[in-house]
C-alpha positions in Angstrom: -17.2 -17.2 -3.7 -20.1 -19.9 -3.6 -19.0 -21.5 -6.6 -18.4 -20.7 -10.0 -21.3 -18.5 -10.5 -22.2 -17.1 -7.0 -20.5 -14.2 -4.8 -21.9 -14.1 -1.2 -21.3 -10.9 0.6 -21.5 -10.2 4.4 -21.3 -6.9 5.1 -21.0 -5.5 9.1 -23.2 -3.4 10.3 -20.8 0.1 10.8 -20.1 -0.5 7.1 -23.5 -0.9 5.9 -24.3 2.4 3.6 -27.7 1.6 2.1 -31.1 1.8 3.4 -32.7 -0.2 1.0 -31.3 -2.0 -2.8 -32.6 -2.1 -6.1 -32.5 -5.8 -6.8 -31.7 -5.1 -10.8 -28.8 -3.2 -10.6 -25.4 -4.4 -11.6 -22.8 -4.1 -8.8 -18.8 -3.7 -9.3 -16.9 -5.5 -6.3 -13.3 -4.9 -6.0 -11.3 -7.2 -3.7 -7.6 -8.6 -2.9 -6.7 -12.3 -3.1 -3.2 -12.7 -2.1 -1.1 -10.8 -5.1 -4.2 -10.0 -7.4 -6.8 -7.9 -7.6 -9.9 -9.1 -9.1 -12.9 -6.9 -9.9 -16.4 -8.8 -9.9 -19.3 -7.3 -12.1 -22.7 -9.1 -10.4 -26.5 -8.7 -9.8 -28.2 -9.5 -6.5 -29.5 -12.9 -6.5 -31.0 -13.2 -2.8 -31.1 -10.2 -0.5 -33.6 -12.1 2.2 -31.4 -10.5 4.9 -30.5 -7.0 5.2 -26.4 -7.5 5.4 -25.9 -10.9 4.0 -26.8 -11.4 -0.4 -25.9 -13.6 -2.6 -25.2 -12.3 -6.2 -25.0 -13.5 -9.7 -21.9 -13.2 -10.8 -21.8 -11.8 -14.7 -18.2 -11.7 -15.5 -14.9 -11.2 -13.7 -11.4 -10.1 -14.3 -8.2 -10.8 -12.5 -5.1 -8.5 -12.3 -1.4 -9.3 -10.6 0.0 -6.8 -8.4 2.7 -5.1 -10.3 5.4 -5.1 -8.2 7.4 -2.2 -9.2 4.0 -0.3 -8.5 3.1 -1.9 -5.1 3.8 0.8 -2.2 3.6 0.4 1.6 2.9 2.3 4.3 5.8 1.6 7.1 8.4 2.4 8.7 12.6 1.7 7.7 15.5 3.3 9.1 16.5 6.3 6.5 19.1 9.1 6.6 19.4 11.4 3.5 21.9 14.4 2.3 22.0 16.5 -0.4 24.1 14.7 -3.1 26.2 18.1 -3.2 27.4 17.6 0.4 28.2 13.9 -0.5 31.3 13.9 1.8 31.4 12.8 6.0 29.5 13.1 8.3 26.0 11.9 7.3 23.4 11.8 9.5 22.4 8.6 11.0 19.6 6.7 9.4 16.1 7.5 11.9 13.1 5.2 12.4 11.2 7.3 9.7 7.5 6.6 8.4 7.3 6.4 4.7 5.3 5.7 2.0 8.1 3.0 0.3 8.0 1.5 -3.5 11.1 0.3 -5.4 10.2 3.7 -7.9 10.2 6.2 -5.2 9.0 7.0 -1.4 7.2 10.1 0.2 7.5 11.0 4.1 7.2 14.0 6.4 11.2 15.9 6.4 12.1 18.4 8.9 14.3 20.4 6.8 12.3 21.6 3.5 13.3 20.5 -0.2 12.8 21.9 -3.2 11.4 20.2 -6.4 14.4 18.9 -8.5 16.6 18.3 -5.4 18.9 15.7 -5.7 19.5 13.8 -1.9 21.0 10.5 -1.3 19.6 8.1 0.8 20.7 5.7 2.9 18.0 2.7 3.9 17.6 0.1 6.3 15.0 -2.3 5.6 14.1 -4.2 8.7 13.1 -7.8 8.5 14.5 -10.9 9.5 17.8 -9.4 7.9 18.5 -5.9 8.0 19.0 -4.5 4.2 21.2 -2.2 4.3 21.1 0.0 0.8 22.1 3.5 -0.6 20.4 5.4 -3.2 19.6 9.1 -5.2 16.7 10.5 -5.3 15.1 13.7 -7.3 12.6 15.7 -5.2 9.2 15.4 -7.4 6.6 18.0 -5.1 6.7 19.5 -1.6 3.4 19.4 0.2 1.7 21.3 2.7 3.5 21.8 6.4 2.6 20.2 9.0 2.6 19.3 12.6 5.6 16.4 11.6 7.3 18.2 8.4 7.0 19.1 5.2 5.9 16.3 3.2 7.8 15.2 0.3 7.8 12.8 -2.5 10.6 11.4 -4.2 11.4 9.7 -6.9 14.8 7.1 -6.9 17.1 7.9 -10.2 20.0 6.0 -9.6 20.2 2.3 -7.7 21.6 -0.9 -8.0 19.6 -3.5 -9.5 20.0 -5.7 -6.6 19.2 -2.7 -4.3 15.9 -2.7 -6.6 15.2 -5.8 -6.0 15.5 -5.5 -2.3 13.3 -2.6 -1.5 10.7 -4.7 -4.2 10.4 -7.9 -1.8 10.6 -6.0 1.3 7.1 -3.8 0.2 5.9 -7.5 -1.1 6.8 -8.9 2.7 4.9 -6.0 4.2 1.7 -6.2 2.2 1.5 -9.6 2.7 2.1 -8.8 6.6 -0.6 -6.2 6.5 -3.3 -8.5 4.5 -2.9 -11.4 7.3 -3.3 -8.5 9.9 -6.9 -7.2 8.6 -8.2 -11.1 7.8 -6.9 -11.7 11.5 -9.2 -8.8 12.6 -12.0 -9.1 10.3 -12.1 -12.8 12.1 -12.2 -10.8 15.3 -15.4 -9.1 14.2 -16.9 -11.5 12.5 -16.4 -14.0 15.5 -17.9 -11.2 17.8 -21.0 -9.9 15.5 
């Protein structure tokens, strides 16, 4: 932002998309600032070089991350059983990748589900503490095979509140992890270009 009224874009040169711009169109920008998302509406003010502009901003809105809607990619330390077989032994919780919210999760499983499956899960959220937290889940779809399993997407029915609360600030940890990882390699770039 160059004040109240000015947005000035730098855009690298792999990510450059146009070969020329119509200097009266309205442009949408869509961007992350810590937890919100604000959307931009603006029309190009000075486009004197070809990757760096300066727009006229027209109107902006600002949105907060919904937390019980804010999903990571990572990885946790899961084991899961059908709720059926809920007696010893279970399986030992595996470094798994997931797709993690405090609604649900989806990841690759070597065994295939079927829809409406009910599996308990046991997570290990790693951290500077190690959350340790059990959970149902209902299997909502069963993708495609392939190379590393079927992938499946669940959806957690029964939790404790605090349990809630602990996969919630764990995904809020690692989205805040992953934003300082891009700006720190945007940096990179931008220090190199």
């Amino acid at each position: 932002m160059h004040g109240p009224t000015q947005l000035d874009v730098q855009i690298l040169p792999s990510h450059w998309p146009f070969s020329s711009l119509d200097a009266h169109r309205c442009w949408d920008f869509h961007c992350e600032r810590g937890i919100h998302f604000i959307q931009i509406t603006a029309y190009p003010e000075n486009l004197e070089h070809p990757r760096h502009m300066r727009f006229r901003i027209e109107g902006h809105r600002t949105h907060d991350h919904m937390r019980e809607n804010l999903r990571v990619e990572t990885d946790i330390y899961l084991a899961w059983w059908h709720a059926r077989t809920n007696h010893p032994p279970h399986p030992q919780p595996q470094r798994t990748h997931v797709n993690l919210s405090c609604r649900g999760l989806s990841l690759c499983t070597a065994e295939p589900l079927n829809p409406d499956d009910i599996v308990t899960l046991q997570l290990i959220l790693p951290g500077t503490t190690l959350e340790h937290l059990q959970c149902e889940a209902k299997v909502l779809r069963v993708g495609p095979t392939t190379k590393k399993g079927h992938q499946t997407a669940l959806k957690i029915v029964h939790i404790l509140p605090e349990d809630t609360e602990k996969i919630s600030l764990f995904c809020l940890a690692e989205h805040f992890r992953n934003m300082q990882s891009k700006t720190r390699l945007m940096g990179l770039m931008l220090g190199d270009w």
